[in-house]
N, C-alpha and C positions, 0 to 999 in steps of 0.2 A: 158681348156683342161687338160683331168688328164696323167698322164705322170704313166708306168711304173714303180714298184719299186723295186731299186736295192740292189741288196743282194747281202753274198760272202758264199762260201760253208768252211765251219771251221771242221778239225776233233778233235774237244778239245783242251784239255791244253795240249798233246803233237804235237799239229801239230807246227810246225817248222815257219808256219806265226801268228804270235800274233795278239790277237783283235788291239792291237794298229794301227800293220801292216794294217790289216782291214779298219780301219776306215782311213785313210793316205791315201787308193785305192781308196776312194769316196763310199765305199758302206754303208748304213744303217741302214740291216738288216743282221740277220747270218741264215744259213740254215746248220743244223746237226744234229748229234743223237748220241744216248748214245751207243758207238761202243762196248765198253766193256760189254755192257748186251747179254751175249747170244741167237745167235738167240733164236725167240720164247717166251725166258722167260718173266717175267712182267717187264715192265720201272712202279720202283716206285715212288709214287708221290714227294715222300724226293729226290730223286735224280733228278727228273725233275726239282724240284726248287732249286735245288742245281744250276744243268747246266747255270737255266736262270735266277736266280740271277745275276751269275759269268758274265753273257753277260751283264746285264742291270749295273751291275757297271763298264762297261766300257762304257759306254756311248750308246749302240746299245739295237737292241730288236732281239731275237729270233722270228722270223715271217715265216720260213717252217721247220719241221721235215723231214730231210731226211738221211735215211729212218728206219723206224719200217721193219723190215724184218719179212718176213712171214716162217715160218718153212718147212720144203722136207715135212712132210707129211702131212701139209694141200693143198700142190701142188700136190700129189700124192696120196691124200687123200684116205689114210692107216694110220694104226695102231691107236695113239692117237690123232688122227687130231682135234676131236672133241672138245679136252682138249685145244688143241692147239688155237683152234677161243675163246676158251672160255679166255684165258690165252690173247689172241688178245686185247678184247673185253676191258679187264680190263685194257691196257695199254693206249686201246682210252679215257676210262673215265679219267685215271689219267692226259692223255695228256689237254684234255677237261679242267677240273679242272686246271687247270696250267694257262690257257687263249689261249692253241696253237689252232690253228684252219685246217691248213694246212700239210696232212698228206701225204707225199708221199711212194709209195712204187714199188717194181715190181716183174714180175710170172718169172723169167726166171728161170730154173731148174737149179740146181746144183751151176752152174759158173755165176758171175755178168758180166761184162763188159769184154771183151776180146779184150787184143791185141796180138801182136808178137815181137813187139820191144817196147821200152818206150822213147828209144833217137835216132830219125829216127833226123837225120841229115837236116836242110832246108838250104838253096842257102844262106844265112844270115847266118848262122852258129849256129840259135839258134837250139834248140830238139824237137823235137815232136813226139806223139803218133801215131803207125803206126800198121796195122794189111792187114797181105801178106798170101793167102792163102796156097801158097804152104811151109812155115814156119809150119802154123799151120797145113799141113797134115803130116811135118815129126814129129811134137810132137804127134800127133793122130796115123799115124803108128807105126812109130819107138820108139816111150816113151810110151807113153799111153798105146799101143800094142792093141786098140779095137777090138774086133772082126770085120772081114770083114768092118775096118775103109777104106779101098782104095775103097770100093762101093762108097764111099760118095763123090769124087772128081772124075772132070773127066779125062781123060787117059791120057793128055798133064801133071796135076798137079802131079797126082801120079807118073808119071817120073820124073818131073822135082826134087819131094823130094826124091825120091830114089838117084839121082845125088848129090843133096845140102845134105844129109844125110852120104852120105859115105865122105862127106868134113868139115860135122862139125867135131871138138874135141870133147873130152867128158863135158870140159868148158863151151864150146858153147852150146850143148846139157842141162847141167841142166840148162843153164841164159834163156835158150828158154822155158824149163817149167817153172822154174818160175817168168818168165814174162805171160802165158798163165792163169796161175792159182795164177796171183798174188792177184784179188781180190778187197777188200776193203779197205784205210791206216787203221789201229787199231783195223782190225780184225783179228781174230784166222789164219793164213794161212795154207792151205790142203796140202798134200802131193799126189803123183801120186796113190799110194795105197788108201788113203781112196775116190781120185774121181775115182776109176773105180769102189768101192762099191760104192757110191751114182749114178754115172750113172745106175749099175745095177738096182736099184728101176725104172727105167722107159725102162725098156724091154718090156712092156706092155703096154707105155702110150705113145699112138699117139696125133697130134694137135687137133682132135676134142675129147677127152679125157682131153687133159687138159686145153681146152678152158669150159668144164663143171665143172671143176675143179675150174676154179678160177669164173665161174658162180654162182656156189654153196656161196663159199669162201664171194662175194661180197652181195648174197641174206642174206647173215646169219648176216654181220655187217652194210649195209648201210640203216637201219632198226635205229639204234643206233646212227649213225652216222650223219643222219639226225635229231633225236633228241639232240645231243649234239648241233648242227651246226658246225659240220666239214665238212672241204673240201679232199675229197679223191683224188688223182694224180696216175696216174698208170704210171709208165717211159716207152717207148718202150726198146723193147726187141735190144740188143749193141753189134756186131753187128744183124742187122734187117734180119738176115736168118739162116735158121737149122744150126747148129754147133756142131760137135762131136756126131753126132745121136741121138741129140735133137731136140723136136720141140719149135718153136719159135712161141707167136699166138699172140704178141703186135707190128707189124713189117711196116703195110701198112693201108692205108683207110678204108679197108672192115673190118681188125680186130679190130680196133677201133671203127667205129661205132659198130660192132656187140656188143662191152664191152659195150658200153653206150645205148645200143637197150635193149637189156637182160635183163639188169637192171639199172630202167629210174631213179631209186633215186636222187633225188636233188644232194645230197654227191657224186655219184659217176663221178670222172672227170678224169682226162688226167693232166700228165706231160707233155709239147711239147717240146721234146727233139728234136733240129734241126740238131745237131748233129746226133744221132742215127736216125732217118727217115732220115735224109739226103743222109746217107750212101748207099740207095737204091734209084738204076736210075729212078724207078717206080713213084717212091714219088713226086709228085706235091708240096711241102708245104707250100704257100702261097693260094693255092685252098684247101688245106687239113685243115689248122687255121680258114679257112672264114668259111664251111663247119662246123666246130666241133665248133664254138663260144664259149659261156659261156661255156660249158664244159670244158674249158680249164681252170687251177685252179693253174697255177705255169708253168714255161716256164725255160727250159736249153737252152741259145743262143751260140752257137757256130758254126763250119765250118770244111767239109771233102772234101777232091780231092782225086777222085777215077781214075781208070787209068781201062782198056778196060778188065781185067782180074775179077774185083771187088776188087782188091787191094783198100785201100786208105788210106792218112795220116791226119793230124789233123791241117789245114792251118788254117791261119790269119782270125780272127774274121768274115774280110769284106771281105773275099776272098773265094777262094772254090766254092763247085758246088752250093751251093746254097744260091739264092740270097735274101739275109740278109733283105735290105732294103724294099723288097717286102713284106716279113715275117713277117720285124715289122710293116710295115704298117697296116695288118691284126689284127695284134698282139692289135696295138694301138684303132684298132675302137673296139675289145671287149670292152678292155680298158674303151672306154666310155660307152658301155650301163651296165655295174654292179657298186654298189654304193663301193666295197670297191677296193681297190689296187689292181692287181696282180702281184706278182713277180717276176723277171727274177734274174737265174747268171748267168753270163761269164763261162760258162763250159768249162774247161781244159784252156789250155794257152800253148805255148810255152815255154819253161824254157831257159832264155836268159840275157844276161849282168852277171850280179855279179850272180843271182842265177844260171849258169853254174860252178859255184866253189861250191858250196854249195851242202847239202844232202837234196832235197824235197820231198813229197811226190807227184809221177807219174803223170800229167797233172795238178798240184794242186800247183805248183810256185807261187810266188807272184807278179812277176814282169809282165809274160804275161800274168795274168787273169786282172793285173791292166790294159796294154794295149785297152782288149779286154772289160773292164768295160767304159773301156773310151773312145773308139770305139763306142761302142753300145750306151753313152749317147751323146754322142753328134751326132750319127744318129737320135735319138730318138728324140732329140731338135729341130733337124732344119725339121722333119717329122711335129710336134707339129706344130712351127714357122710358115710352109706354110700353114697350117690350120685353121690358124686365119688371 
């Protein structure tokens, strides 16, 4: 029986956890990307083998890209988008060339990942990643200042942040934007001013707009993609609903199949981020994994406890709303019907014991992704173990 393989997400030579550290958590692949190339421009081939040299002499293999980002205007496809796929195109080849096979990436507009807190406090004392909506509507009202942002929430939430607004400090106020717009570790970080320009680029782009958008996007390179043999991964959209007057179109079952209906390319596949789908009560995902099979080309394993508002925090591996074991069961019988591996990490973790003294980078600790690495294999074992 082939088992899952396990990977650990690395942001470079400055991330704060060392290959060493890596390989110590039990994982035996690395999944990252060259943070410092500007979005859009080309990952060169010197620098890709720079990257995966630097891994392979530590004794691991680079075995996912994540992620190649995609540029505002090939999402919004305006201005030089065109330049932009083409500019895409070339970074796939280079990647191709290298030997990487697994490319992940995802459409969300503007903002990656969104939370509201980074050290939401658990019953244990360790930190976790937390996103509370009425947080994120005094940063949309009150900071942000959106036009007609209080449409977007309804009448209990827009009170409740007019109340918590007039109690933050001004302290409190900027750690709350920049925790909203914190991003990716090692990339360029936004200021309030340039995301109310880049929101303005999609005044005009609703979800069935940019669901043609990233149609287009996937018609133009999974042509390519397919001849190289790469595997494309799209992450769902984090969290899985409109945010800040954006639409969101990687979020549930329907928008997923729709991305892989659209265009049936071999290459084009699915991140399954159980974390992000999880976060939405809708989300089935242990019938959503069996459903979407091989399509599935790279898997984020992790856990959210959402509370009756759509609050929710970033719980224990095998905890939260959604049930893990069921998941990877699913997980495990694709597992067997394709001849090469698929990969899982332990997405985010707790930040707890010794790395509570320390400076990490936001869900990406050492100590509770190793947890949650070691959680997840030894679920994965004794799943295997009854199967034989």
């Amino acid at each position: 029986m082939k088992e899952l393989r396990q990977t650990w997400r690395w942001f470079g030579p400055n991330d704060p956890v060392s290959l060493d550290d890596v390989k110590q958590a039990g994982a035996v692949g690395i999944v990252t990307a060259l943070h410092h190339v500007p979005h859009g421009e080309v990952w060169t081939y010197e620098e890709i083998m720079e990257r995966k040299n630097l891994i392979e002499a530590n004794g691991l293999t680079w075995d996912v890209v994540e992620s190649v980002t995609i540029h505002e205007e090939i999402k919004t496809r305006t201005g030089g988008y065109q330049g932009w796929i083409e500019k895409y195109k070339e970074s796939l080849r280079n990647l191709a060339k290298a030997g990487l096979r697994v490319i992940t990436y995802n459409f969300m507009p503007v903002n990656d990942w969104t939370r509201t807190t980074l050290e939401y406090t658990m019953p244990d004392g360790s930190k976790a990643l937390y996103f509370n909506w009425v947080d994120l509507a005094v940063f949309d009202i009150y900071i942000l200042q959106r036009k007609n942002a209080a449409d977007s929430y309804p009448a209990d939430v827009v009170a409740e942040a007019a109340t918590r607004h007039a109690t933050y400090s001004q302290e409190q106020l900027d750690k709350l934007a920049g925790v909203v717009m914190f991003g990716i570790p090692g990339e360029k970080k936004i200021t309030v001013e340039s995301m109310r320009e880049k929101l303005s680029r999609y005044d005009h782009i609703d979800a069935n707009v940019l669901r043609s958008n990233l149609v287009y996007f996937l018609q133009q390179i999974t042509p390519l993609c397919d001849e190289l043999g790469l595997q494309l991964a799209i992450h769902p959209d984090d969290p899985p609903v409109d945010i800040l007057g954006l639409p969101r179109i990687v979020k549930n079952m329907e928008d997923l199949e729709f991305i892989v209906n659209s265009v049936p390319n071999k290459s084009n596949g699915i991140c399954f981020c159980t974390g992000s789908l999880g976060a939405n009560p809708n989300n089935d995902l242990p019938a959503m994994a069996k459903k979407l099979g091989t399509r599935i080309h790279f898997t984020h394993l992790r856990n959210t406890k959402r509370d009756a508002q759509g609050n929710f925090f970033e719980d224990d591996h095998l905890a939260g709303d959604t049930d893990m074991y069921a998941v990877l069961k699913e997980l495990l019988k694709i597992q067997q019907e394709v001849p090469h591996q698929i990969s899982f990490r332990p997405d985010h973790g707790h930040q707890m014991i010794d790395d509570l003294k320390k400076v990490t980078n936001p869900g990406y600790s050492c100590i509770g992704r190793l947890r949650g690495l070691a959680e997840i294999r030894g679920l994965q074992l004794g799943i295997l173990r009854g199967w034989n």
